[in-house]
Each structure stands twice: as C-alpha cells, then as structure tokens.
PDB file as gemmi writes it, atoms N, CA and C in Angstrom:
CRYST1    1.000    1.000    1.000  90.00  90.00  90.00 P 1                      
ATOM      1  N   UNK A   1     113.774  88.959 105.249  1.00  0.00           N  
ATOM      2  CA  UNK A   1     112.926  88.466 106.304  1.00  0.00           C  
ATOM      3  C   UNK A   1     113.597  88.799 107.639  1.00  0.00           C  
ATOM      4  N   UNK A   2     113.032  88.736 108.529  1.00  0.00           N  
ATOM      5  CA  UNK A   2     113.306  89.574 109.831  1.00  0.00           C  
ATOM      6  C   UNK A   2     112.692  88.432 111.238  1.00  0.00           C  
ATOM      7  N   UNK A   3     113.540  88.376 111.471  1.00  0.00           N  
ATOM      8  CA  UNK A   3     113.344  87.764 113.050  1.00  0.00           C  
ATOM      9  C   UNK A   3     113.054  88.293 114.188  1.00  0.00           C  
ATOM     10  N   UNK A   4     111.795  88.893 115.031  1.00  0.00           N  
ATOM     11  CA  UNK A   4     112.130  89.657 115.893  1.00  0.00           C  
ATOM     12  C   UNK A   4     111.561  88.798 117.209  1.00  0.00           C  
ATOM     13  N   UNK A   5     112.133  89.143 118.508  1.00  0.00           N  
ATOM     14  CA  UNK A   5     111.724  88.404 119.676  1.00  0.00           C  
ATOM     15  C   UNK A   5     110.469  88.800 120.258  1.00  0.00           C  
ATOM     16  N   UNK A   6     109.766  88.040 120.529  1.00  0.00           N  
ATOM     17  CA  UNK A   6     108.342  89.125 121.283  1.00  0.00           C  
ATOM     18  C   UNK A   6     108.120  88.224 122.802  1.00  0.00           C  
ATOM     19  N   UNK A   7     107.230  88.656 123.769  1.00  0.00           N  
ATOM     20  CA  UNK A   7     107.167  88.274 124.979  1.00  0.00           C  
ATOM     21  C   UNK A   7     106.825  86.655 124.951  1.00  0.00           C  
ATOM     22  N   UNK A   8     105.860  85.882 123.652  1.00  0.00           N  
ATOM     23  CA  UNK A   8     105.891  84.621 123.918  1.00  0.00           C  
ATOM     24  C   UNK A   8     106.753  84.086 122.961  1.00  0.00           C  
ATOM     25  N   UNK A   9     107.930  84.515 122.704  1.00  0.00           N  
ATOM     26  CA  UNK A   9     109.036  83.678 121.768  1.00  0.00           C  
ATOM     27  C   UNK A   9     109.458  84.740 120.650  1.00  0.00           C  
ATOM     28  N   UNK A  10     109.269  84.128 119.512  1.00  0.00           N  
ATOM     29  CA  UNK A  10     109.981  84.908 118.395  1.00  0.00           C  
ATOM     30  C   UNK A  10     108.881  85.270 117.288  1.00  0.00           C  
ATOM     31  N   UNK A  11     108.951  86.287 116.347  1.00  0.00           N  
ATOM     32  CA  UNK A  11     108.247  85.854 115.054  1.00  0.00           C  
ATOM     33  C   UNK A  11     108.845  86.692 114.175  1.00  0.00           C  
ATOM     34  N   UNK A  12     108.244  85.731 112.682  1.00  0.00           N  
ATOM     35  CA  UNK A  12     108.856  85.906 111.538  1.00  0.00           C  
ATOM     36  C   UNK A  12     108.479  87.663 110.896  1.00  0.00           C  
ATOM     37  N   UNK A  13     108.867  88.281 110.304  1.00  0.00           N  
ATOM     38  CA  UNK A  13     108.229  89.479 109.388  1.00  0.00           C  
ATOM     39  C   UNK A  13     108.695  89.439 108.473  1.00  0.00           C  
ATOM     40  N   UNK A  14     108.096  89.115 107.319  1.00  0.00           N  
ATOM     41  CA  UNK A  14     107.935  89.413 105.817  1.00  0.00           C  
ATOM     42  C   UNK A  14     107.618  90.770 105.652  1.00  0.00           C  
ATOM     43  N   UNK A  15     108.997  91.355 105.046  1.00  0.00           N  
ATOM     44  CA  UNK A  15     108.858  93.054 104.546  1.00  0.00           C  
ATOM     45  C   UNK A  15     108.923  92.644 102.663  1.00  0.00           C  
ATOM     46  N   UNK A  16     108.251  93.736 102.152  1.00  0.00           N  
ATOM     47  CA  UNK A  16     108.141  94.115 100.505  1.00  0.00           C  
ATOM     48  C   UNK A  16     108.068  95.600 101.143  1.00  0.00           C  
ATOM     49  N   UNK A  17     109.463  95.326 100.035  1.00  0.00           N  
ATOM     50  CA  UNK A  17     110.161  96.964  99.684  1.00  0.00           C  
ATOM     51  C   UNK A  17     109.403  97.482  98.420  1.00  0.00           C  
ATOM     52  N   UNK A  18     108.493  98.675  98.385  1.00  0.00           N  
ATOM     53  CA  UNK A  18     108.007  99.030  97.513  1.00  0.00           C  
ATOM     54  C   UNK A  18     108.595 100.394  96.615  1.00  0.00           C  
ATOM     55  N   UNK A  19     108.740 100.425  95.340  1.00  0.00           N  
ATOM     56  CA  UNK A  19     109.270 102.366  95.320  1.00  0.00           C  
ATOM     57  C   UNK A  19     108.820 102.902  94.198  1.00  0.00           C  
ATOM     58  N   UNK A  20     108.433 103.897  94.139  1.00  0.00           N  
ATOM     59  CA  UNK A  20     107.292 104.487  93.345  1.00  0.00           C  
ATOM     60  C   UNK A  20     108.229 105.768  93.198  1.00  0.00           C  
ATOM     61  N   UNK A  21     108.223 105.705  91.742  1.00  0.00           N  
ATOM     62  CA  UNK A  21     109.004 107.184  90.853  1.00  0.00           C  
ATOM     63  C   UNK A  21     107.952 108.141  90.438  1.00  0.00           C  
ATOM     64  N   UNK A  22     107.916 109.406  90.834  1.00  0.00           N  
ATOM     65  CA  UNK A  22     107.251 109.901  90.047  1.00  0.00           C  
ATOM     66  C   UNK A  22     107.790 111.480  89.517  1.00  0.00           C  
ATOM     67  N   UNK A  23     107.346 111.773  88.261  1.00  0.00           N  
ATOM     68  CA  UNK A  23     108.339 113.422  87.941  1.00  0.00           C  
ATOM     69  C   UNK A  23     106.714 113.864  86.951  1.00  0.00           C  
ATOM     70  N   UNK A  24     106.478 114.925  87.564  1.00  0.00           N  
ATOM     71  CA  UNK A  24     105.189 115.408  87.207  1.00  0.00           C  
ATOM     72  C   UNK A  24     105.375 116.195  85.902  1.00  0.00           C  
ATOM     73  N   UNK A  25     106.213 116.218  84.791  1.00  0.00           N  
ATOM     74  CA  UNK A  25     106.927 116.961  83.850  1.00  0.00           C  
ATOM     75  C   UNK A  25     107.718 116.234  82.988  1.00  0.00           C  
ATOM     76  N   UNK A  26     107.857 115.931  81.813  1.00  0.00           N  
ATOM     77  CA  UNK A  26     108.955 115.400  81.412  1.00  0.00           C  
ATOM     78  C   UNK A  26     108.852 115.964  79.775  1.00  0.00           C  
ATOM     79  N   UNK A  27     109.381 117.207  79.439  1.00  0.00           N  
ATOM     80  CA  UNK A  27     109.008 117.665  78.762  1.00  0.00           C  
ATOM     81  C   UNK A  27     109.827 117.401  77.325  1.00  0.00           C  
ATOM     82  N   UNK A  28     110.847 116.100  77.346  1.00  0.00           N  
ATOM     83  CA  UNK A  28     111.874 115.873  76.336  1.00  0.00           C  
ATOM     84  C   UNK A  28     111.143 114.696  76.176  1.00  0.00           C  
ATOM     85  N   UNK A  29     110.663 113.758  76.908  1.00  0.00           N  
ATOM     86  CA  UNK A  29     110.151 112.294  76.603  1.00  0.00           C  
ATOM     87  C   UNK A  29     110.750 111.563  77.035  1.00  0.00           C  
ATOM     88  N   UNK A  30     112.087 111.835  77.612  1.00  0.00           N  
ATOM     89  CA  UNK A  30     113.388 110.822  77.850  1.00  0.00           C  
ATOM     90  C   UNK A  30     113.622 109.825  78.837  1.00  0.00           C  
ATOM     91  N   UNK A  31     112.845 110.577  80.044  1.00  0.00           N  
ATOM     92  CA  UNK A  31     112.485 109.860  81.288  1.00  0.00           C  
ATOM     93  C   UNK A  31     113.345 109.812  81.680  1.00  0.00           C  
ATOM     94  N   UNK A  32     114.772 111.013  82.057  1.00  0.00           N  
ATOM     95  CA  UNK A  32     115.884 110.931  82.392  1.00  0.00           C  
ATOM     96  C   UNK A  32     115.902 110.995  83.747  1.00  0.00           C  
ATOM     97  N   UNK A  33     114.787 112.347  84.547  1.00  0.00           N  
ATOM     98  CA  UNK A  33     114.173 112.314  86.034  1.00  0.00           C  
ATOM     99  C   UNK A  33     114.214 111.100  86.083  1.00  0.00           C  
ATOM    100  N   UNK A  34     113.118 110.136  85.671  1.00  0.00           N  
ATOM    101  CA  UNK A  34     112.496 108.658  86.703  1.00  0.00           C  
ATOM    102  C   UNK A  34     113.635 108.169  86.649  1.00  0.00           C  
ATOM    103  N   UNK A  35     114.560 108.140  85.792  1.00  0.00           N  
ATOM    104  CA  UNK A  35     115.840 107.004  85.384  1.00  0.00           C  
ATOM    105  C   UNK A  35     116.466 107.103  86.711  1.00  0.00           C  
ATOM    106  N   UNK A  36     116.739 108.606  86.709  1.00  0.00           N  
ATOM    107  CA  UNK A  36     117.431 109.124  87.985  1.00  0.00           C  
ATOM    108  C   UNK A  36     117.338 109.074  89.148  1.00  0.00           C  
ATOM    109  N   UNK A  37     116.003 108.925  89.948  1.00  0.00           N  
ATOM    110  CA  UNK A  37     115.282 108.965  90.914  1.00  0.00           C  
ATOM    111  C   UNK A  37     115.318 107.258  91.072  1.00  0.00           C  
ATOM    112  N   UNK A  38     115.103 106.398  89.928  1.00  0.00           N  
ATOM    113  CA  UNK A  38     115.125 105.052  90.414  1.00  0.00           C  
ATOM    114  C   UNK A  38     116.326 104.330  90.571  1.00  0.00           C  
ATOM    115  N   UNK A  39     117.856 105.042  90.281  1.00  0.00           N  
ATOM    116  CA  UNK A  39     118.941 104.610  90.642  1.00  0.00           C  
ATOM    117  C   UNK A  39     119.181 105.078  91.944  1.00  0.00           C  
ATOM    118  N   UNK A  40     118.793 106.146  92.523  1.00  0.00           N  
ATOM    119  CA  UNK A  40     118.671 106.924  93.755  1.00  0.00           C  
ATOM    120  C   UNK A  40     118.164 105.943  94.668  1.00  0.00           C  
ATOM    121  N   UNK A  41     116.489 105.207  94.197  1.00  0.00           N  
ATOM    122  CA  UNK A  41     116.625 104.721  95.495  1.00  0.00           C  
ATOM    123  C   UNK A  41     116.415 103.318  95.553  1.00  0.00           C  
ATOM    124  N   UNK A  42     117.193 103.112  94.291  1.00  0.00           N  
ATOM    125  CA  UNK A  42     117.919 101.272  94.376  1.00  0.00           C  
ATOM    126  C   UNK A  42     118.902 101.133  94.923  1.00  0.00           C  
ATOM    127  N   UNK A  43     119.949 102.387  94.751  1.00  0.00           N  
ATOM    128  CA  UNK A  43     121.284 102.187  95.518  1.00  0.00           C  
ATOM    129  C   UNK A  43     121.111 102.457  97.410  1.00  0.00           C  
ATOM    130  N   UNK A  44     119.606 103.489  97.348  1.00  0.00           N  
ATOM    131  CA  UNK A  44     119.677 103.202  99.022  1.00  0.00           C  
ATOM    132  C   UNK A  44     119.152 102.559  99.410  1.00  0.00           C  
ATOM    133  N   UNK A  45     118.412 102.008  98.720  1.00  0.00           N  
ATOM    134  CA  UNK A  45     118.002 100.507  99.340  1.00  0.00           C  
ATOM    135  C   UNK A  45     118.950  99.385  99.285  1.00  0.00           C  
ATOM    136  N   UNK A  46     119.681  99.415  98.526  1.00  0.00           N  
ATOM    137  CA  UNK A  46     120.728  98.606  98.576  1.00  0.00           C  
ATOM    138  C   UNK A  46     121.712  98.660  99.419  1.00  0.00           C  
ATOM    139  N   UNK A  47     122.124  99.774  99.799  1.00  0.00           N  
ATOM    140  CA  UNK A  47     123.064 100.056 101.011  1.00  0.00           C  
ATOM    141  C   UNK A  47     121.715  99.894 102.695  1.00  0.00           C  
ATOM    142  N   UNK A  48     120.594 100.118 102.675  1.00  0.00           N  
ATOM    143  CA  UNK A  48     120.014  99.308 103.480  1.00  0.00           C  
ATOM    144  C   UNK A  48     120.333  98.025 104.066  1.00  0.00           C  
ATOM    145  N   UNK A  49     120.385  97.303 102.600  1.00  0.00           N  
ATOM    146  CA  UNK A  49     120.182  95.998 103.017  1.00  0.00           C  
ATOM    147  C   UNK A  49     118.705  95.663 102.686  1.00  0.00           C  
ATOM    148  N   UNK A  50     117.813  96.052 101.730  1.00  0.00           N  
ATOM    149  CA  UNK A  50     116.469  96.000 101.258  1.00  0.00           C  
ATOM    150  C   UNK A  50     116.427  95.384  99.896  1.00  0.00           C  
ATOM    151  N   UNK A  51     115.955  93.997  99.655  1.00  0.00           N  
ATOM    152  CA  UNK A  51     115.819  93.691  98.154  1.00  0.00           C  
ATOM    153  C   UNK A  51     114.281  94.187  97.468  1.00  0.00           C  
ATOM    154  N   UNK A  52     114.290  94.649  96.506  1.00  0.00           N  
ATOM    155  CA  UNK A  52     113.585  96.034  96.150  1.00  0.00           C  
ATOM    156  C   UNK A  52     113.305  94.477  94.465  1.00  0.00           C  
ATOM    157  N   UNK A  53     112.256  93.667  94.306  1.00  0.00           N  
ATOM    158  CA  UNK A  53     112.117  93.083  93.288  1.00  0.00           C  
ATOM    159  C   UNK A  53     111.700  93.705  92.163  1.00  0.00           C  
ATOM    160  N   UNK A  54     112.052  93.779  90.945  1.00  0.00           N  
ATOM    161  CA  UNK A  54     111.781  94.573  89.333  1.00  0.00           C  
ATOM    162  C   UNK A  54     110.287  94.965  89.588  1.00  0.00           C  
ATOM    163  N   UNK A  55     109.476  94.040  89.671  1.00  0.00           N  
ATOM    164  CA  UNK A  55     107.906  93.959  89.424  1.00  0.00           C  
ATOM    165  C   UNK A  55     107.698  94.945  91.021  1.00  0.00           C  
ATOM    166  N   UNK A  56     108.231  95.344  91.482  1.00  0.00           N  
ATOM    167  CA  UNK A  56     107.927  96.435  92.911  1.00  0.00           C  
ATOM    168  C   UNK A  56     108.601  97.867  92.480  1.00  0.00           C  
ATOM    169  N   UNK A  57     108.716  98.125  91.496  1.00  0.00           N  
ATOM    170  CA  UNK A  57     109.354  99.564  90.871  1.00  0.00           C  
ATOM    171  C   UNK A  57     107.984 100.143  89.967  1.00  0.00           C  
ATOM    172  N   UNK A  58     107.592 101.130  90.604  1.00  0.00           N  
ATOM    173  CA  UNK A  58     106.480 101.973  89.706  1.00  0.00           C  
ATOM    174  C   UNK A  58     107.173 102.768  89.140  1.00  0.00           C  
ATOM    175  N   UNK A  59     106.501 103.259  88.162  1.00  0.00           N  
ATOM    176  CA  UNK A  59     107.111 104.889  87.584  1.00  0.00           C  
ATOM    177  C   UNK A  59     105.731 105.739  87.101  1.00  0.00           C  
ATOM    178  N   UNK A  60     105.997 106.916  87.064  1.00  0.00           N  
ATOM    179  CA  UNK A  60     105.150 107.460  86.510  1.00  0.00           C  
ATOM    180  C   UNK A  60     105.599 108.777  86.439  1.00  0.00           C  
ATOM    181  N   UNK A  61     105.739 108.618  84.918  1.00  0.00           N  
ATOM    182  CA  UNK A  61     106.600 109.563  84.484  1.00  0.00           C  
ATOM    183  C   UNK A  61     105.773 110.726  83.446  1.00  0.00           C  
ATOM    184  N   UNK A  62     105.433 111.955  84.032  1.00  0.00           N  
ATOM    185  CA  UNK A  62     104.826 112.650  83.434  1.00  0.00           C  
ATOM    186  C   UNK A  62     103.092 112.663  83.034  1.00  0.00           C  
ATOM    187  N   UNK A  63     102.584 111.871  83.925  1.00  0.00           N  
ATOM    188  CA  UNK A  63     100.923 111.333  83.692  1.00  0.00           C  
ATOM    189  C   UNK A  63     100.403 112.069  84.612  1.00  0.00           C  
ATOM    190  N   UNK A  64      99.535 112.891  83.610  1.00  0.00           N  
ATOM    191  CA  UNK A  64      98.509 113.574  84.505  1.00  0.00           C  
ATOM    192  C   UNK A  64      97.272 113.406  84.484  1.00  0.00           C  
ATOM    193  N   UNK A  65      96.131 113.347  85.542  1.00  0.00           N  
ATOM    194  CA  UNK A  65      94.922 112.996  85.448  1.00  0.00           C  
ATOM    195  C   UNK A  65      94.367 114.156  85.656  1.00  0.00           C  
ATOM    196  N   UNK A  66      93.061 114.295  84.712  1.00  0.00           N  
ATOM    197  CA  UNK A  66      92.439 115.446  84.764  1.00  0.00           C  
ATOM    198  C   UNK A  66      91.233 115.085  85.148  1.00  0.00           C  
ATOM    199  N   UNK A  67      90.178 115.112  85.663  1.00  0.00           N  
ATOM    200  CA  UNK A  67      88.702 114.863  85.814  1.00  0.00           C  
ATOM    201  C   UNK A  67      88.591 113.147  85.938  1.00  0.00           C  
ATOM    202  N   UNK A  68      89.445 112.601  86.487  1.00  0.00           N  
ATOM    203  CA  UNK A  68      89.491 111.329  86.268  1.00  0.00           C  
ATOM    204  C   UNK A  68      89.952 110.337  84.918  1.00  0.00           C  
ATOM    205  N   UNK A  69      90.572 111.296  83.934  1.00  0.00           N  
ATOM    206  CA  UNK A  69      90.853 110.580  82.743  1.00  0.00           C  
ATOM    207  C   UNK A  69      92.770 111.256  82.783  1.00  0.00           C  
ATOM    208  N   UNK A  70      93.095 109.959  82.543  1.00  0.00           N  
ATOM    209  CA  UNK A  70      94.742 110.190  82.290  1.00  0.00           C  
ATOM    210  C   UNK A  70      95.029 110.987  80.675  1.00  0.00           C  
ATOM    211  N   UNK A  71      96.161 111.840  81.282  1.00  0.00           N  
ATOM    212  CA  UNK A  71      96.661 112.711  79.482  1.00  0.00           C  
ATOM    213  C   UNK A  71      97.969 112.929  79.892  1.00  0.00           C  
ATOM    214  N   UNK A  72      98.565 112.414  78.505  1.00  0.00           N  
ATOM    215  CA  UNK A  72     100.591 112.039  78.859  1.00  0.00           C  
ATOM    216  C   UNK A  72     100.930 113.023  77.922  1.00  0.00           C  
TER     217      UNK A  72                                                      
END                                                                             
C-alpha cells in the first residue's frame, strides 16, 4: 500500500501486482520455460519490493486458440 501526498492532503493506493507467464511452445510437456519465467519475475518483484499473491500468477503454457476453441 502506498501513501502519496496530493494538493488536499494525502491518499491511500492499493496496488495488485499481477504476472502472467506465457511460452507459446512447450514441446517436452515439462513447463520448464513458465517455471523459468515465473522465478524471473518473482525474484524482480521481490527485489521491487512488490508482493505478487499465488492466486495473481497466470501461466499459460503452450495453449493455443484456434477459431476461438483452445488446443494444448
């Protein structure tokens, strides 16, 4: 949460850190890309100073939509 000053006093800001993995390929199954990409940017958000909650981590690992219908 964030405190910032404005011309009639102060106000609060509520930030949600959001982070979305995605590797358009994953041709072993392993999900070693997303694994990779989501330690990447937990640790920079963490050196931010950004709490990044479990349920705010997407992945999408290898899903492709064709004509509007998903094929993994």
């Amino acid at each position: 949460m964030l405190t910032r000053a404005t011309t009639s006093g102060t106000a609060t800001i509520t930030e949600q850190v959001l982070v979305y993995l995605r590797i358009s390929e994953d041709r072993t199954g392993e999900e070693a890309g997303v694994e990779r990409q989501r330690d990447d940017c937990l640790a920079l958000c963490a050196r931010l100073g950004l709490d990044v909650a479990e349920s705010d981590v997407f992945m999408d690992n290898g899903l492709i939509i064709i004509h509007g219908v998903a094929e993994v």
